[in-house]
C-alpha positions as CSV (number, residue, x, y, z in Angstrom):
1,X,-21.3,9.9,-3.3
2,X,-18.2,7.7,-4.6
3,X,-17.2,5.3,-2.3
4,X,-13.5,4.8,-1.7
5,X,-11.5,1.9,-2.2
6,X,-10.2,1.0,1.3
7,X,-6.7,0.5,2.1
8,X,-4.9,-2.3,4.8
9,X,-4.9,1.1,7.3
10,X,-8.6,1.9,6.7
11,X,-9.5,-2.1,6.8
12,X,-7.2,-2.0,10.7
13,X,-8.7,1.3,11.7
14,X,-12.6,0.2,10.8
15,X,-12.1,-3.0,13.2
16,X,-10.7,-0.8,15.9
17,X,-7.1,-1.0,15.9
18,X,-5.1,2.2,16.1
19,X,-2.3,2.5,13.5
20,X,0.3,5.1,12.8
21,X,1.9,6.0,9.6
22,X,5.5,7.6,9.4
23,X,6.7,9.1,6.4
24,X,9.8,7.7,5.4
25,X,10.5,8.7,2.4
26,X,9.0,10.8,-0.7
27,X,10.2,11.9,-3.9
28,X,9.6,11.8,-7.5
29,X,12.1,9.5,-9.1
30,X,12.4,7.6,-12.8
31,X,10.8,4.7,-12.3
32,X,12.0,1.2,-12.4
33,X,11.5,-1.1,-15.1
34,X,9.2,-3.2,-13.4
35,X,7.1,0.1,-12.1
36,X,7.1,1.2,-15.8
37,X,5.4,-2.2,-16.8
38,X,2.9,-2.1,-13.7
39,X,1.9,1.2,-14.3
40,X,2.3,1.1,-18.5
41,X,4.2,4.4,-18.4
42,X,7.5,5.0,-21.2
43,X,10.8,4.0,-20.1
44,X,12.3,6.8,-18.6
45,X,9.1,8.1,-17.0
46,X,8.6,9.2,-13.3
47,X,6.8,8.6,-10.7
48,X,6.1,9.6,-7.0
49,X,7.8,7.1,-4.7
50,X,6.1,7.0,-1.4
51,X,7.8,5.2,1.4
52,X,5.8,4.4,4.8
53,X,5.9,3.1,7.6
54,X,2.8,1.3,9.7
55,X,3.2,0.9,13.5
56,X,0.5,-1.3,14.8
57,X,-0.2,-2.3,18.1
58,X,2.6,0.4,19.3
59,X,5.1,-1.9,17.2
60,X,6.6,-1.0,13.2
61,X,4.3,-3.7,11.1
62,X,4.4,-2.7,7.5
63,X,7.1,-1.2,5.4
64,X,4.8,-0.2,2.1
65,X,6.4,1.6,-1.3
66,X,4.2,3.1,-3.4
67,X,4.8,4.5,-7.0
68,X,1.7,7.2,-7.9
69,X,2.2,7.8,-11.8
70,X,2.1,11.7,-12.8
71,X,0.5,13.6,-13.3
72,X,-1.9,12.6,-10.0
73,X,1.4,12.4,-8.3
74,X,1.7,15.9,-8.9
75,X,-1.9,16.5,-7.6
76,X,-1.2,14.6,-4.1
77,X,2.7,15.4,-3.5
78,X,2.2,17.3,-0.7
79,X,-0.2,15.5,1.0
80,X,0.1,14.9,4.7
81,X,0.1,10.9,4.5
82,X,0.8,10.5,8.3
83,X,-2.9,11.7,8.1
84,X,-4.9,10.6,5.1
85,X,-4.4,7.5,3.4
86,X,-3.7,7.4,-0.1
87,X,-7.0,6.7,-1.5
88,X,-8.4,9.5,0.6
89,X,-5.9,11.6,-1.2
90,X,-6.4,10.8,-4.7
91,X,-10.5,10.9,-4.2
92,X,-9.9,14.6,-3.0
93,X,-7.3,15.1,-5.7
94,X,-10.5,13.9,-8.4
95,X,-9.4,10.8,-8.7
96,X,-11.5,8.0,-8.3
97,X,-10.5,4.3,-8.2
98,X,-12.2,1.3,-9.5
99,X,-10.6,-1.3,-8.5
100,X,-7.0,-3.0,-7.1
101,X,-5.6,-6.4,-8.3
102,X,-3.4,-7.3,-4.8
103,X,-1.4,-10.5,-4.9
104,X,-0.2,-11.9,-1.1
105,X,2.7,-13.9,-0.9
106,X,5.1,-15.5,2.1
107,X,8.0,-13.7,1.7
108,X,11.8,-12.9,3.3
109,X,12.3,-9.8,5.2
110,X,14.9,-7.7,2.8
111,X,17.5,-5.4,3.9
112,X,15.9,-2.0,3.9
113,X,12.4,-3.7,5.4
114,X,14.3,-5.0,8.2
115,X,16.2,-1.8,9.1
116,X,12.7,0.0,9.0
117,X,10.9,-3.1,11.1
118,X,13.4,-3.3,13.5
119,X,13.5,-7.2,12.4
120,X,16.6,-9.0,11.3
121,X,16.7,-9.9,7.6
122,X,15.5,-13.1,6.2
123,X,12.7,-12.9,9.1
124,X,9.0,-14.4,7.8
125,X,6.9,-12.2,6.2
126,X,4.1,-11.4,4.1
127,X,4.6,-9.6,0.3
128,X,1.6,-7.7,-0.6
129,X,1.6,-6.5,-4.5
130,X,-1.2,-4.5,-5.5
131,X,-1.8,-2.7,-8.8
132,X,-4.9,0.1,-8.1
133,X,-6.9,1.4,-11.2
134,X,-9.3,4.4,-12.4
135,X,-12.5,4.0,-14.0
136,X,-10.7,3.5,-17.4
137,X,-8.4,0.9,-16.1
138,X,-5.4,2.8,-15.8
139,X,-3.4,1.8,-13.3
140,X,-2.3,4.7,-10.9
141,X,-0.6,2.7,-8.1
142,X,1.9,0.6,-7.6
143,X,2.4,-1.1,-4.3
144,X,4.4,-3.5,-2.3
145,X,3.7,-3.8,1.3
146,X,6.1,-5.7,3.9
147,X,3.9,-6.8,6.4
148,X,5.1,-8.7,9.5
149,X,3.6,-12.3,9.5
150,X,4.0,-12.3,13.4
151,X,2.1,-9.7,13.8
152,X,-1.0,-9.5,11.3
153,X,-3.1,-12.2,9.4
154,X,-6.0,-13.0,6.8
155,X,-9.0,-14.0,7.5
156,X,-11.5,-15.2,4.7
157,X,-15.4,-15.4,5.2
158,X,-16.4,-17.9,2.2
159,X,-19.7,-18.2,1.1
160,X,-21.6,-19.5,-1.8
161,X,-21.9,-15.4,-3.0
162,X,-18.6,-14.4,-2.5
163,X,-15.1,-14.3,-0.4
164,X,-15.0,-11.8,2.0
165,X,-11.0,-11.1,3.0
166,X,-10.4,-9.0,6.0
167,X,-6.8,-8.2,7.9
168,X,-6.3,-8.5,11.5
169,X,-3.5,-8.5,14.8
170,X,-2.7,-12.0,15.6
171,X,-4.0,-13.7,18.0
């Protein structure tokens, strides 16, 4: 039995909340220079660019790009990601994650998040960037996430043991 990785979706959907996922865009592009350094491919490589967009709470959240290096990318293309979540994808697809280095940041809403989020630009926000890796420590994923401070936040459990990090709605 593996145990997945769970994304900011599966993290909503475990404490209840309902979230939808719209496709907005998908296609296999050369990747950008910084998505050739996060995911240690050649320049001139390429890479599945999937675009989404998270409606929580009946309202458009999360405006999340995600590069998938190739050949996985291949493997998961088709996928119906208004259904399964990434990581459910690439488990099926064979491949298992170990880990994901994510970095949150306050941020500035940019043009094409805003037009997606229905927010103007420059609005608060928070940057999620998160690097997700196999067993071996390659990194498969690339992600940046757009995620609409008025409308979700972190909450930290802090022990002795451990942080425990968790999303939520605001309150």
């Amino acid at each position: 039995m593996h145990i997945l990785l769970r994304s900011l979706v599966d993290d909503l959907r475990k404490q209840g909340h309902e979230v939808c996922t719209a496709v907005a865009g998908r296609a296999v592009r050369r990747a950008p220079a910084r998505i050739v350094a996060e995911l240690r491919l050649r320049p001139g490589d390429t890479a599945l660019r999937l675009e989404r967009v998270r409606e929580f709470a009946g309202r458009p959240a999360v405006h999340q790009v995600s590069w998938i290096r190739r050949p996985v990318a291949d493997r998961i293309r088709d996928r119906d990601f208004t259904a399964v979540s990434l990581y459910t994808a690439l488990a099926d697809a064979g491949v298992t994650v170990a880990r994901a280095s994510e970095v949150v940041r306050p941020g500035l809403l940019g043009p094409a998040a805003a037009r997606h989020l229905h927010k103007p630009q420059g609005s608060p926000v928070l940057v999620s960037s998160r690097i997700t890796y196999t067993l071996d420590a390659t990194p498969v994923v690339s992600d940046h996430a757009t995620i609409l401070g008025s409308m979700m936040e972190i909450r930290t459990e802090r022990a002795a043991t451990g942080i425990s990090l968790t999303w939520g709605a605001t309150s």
